[in-house]
N, C-alpha and C positions, 0 to 999 in steps of 0.2 A: 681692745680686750682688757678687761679688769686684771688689774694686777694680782689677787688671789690665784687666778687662772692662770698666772704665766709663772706662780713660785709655784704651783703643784707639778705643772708639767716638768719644771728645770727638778724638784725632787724625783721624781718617777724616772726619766734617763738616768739621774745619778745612781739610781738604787739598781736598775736595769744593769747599769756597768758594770758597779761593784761587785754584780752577782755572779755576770758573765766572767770576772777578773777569780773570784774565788773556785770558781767550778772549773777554769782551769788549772789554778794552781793545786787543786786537790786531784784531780786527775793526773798531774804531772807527776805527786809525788805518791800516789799509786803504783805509776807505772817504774817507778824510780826502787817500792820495794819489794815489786815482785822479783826482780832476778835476788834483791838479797835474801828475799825469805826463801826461795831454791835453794840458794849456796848453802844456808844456813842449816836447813833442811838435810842437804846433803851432807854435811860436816858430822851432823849428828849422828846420821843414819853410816857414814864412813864410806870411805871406796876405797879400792885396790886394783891396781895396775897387773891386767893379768896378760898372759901370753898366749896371742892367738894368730890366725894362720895371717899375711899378708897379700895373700893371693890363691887363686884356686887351684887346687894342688890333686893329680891324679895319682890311682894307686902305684907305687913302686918309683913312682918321684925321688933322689935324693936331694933334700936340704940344706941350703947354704944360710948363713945369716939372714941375707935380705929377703929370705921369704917367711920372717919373721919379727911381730911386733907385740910393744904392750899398749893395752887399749884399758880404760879406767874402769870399773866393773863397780855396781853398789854392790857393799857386803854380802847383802840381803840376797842376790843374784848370783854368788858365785857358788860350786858345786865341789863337792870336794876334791874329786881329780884336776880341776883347774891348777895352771902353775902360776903362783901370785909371786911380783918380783921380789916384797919384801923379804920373803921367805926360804926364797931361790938361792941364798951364799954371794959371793961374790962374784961369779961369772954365771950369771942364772941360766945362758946357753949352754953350760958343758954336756948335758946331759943330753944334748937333743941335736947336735951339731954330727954330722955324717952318719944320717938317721933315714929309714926312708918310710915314707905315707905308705899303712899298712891298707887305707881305704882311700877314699874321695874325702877330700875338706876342703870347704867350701873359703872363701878369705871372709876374715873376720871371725871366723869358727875355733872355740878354743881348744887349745892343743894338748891331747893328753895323752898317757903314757901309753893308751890301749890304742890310741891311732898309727902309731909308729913303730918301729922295728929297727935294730942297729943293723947296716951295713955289715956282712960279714958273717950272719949271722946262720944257724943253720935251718932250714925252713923258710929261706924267704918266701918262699913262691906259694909255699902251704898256707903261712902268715895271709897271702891276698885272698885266699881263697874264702868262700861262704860255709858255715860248719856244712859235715857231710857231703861234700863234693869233691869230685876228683877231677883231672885235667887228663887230655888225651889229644895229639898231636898229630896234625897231619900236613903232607906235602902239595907246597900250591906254587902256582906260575903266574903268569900277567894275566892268563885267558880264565884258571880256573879259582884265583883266588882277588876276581874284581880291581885286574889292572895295579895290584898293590896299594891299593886307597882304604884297605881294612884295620883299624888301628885297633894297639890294647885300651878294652872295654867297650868297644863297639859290641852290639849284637847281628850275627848273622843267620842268615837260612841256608843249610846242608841239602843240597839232592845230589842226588845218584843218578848216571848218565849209563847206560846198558846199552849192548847188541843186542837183542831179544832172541834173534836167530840163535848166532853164536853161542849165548849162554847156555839156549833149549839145544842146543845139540842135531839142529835141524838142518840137513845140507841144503847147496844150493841151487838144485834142480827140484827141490820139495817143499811145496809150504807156501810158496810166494805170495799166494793171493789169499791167504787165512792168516798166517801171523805177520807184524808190523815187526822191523827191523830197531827200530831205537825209538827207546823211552825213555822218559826222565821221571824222575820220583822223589818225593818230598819227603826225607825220611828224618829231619826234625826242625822244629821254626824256631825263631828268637834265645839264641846261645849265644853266650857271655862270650867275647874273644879275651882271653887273659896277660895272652904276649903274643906278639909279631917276631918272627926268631927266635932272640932269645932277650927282647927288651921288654920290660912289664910296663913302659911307659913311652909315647913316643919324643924321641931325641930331642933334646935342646937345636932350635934353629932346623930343624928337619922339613920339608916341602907339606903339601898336603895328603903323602902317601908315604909308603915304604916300600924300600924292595926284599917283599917279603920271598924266603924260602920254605918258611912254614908258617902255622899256624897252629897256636893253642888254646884250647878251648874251655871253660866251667862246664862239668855235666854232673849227674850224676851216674852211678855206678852201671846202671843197666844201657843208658844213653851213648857212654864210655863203649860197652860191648856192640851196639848196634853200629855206631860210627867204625869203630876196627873190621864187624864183618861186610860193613860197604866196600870199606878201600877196597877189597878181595873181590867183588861181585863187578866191578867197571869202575869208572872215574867219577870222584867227588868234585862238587864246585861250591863255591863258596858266593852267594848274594848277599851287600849289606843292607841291613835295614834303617831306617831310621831311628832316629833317640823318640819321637814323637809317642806315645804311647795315649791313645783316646779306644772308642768305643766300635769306630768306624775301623780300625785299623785291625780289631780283635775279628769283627764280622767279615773281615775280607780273609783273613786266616782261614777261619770256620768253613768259609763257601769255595776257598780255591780246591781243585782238584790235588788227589793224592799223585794222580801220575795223569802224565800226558804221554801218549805215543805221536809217531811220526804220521799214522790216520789222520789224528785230531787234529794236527796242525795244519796241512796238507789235503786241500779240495781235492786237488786234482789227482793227489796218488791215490787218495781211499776209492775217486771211483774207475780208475785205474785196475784197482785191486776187487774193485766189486764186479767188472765187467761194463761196467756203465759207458766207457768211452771203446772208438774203434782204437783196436792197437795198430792197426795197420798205418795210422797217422803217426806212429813215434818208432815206426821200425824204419831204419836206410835199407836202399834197393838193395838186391844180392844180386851176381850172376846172373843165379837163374830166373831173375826178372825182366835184364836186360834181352830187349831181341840180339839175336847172335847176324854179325855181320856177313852181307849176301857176296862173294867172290864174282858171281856169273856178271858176262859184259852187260850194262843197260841196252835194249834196244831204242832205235830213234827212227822216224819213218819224215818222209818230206813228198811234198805233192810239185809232180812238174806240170806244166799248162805248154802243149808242143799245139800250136793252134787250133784252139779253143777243147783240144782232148785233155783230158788229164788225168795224169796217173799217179800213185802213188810210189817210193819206192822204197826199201827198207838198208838201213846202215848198220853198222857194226853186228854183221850175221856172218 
């Protein structure tokens, strides 16, 4: 190989290197000033340490310090009710310390003055409420208030449990086979539970239930009246619902029936009650079914054979 030919190639790797050697050091120190052009960026633009929730906090929650932090906010982002610590005095908790979540905040959510309500205060309960709503209270057990697993802010569904006889005034040698003895009725769906007793929140360290003795609930005014003249007409129960809220869950509302009776559920009583089955198969014998027992002696008769005659002869006569 001509020596021309072997200094071209020895330049070309050399240029090759030095190029590969610069494109990394200008990538390097690319990447070297973007975090300072951010910092820098940010310096200009400023931030403030504001004070937001630590954790996710239900309504009527009280507040102790540690459910409380400051997190760095750009200027540009913060809103006026925010509480920034520069600005806060010297103990920038005082004001929010034995305070309690007037709503749901979420952690990380900034804390402000319209979220919260003081301990003590009069109105708490009015405070959790949604404007225009009232609360209205009723009494529940294991069986009618979902085993005590109904917490505050759950939503549940209200039906009404009737004698149908009883209430219609109808005795019980009349009627049997035209009206249905117990129904139940759906007399309103998805209601805010507000407190279990008398807690708007459930206990620190509590199981997955309460042992509830009542129940309070968000309605509105007329809702309020229909639930009071339930408790009066038979027994309320309480179903929980789920938090899930989609599209599927609204259409299954829409198409459940208002009321079920004891027909509906029940093959066998409705044709029962239609005639359609023998009743004689679900009645026990009486007396006067059974045959009445015979006192008179049995007779018995016996054949003798006196050679090769033979006669019969009759016993117990």
């Amino acid at each position: 190989m001509r020596p021309l030919v072997i200094i071209l190639i020895v330049v070309a790797l050399g240029a090759a290197v030095l190029t590969a050697f610069l494109a990394t050091r200008f990538l390097a120190s690319v990447q070297q000033q973007q975090p300072a052009q951010i910092a820098q960026e940010a310096a200009i633009a400023g931030v403030e340490e504001v004070l937001v929730a630590a954790r996710d906090v239900s309504p009527g929650e009280v507040f102790v310090d540690t459910d409380f932090r400051w997190e760095k906010w750009p200027k540009g982002a913060i809103g006026e009710r925010f509480v920034i610590k520069s600005a806060a005095g010297e103990d920038p908790l005082a004001g929010y310390r034995d305070t309690m979540a007037r709503r749901s905040i979420m952690a990380g959510e900034p804390i402000t003055a319209s979220a919260i309500i003081k301990r003590g205060d009069a109105g708490v309960t009015s405070a959790v409420l949604a404007p225009g709503m009232r609360t209205v209270t009723i009494d529940v057990s294991p069986r009618t208030g979902a085993a005590g697993l109904i917490l505050p802010n759950d939503h549940v569904d209200i039906f009404l449990v009737t004698n149908v006889r009883e209430f219609a005034g109808v005795p019980e040698d009349v009627g049997r086979d035209l009206l249905s003895q117990v129904a139940v009725e759906a007399v309103m769906r998805d209601i805010k539970v507000i407190a279990v007793n008398q807690s708007l929140a459930r206990p620190e360290g509590a199981g997955p239930g309460m042992n509830a003795q009542t129940v309070t609930m968000e309605v509105t005014s007329e809702q309020a009246q229909k639930i009071l003249v339930a408790s009066q007409l038979g027994q309320i129960v309480l179903t929980l619902r789920s938090w899930a809220r989609n599209d599927e869950a609204a259409d299954a509302d829409a198409k459940a029936p208002i009321f079920v009776t004891d027909r509906n559920t029940s093959k066998l009583l409705d044709d029962l009650m239609r005639g359609g089955l023998d009743n004689e198969l679900f009645q026990m014998p009486t007396a006067e079914d059974e045959p009445a027992p015979s006192n008179s002696p049995v007779a018995q008769t016996i054949r003798i054979n006196r050679g090769g005659a033979v006669t019969v002869e009759s016993l117990g006569q």
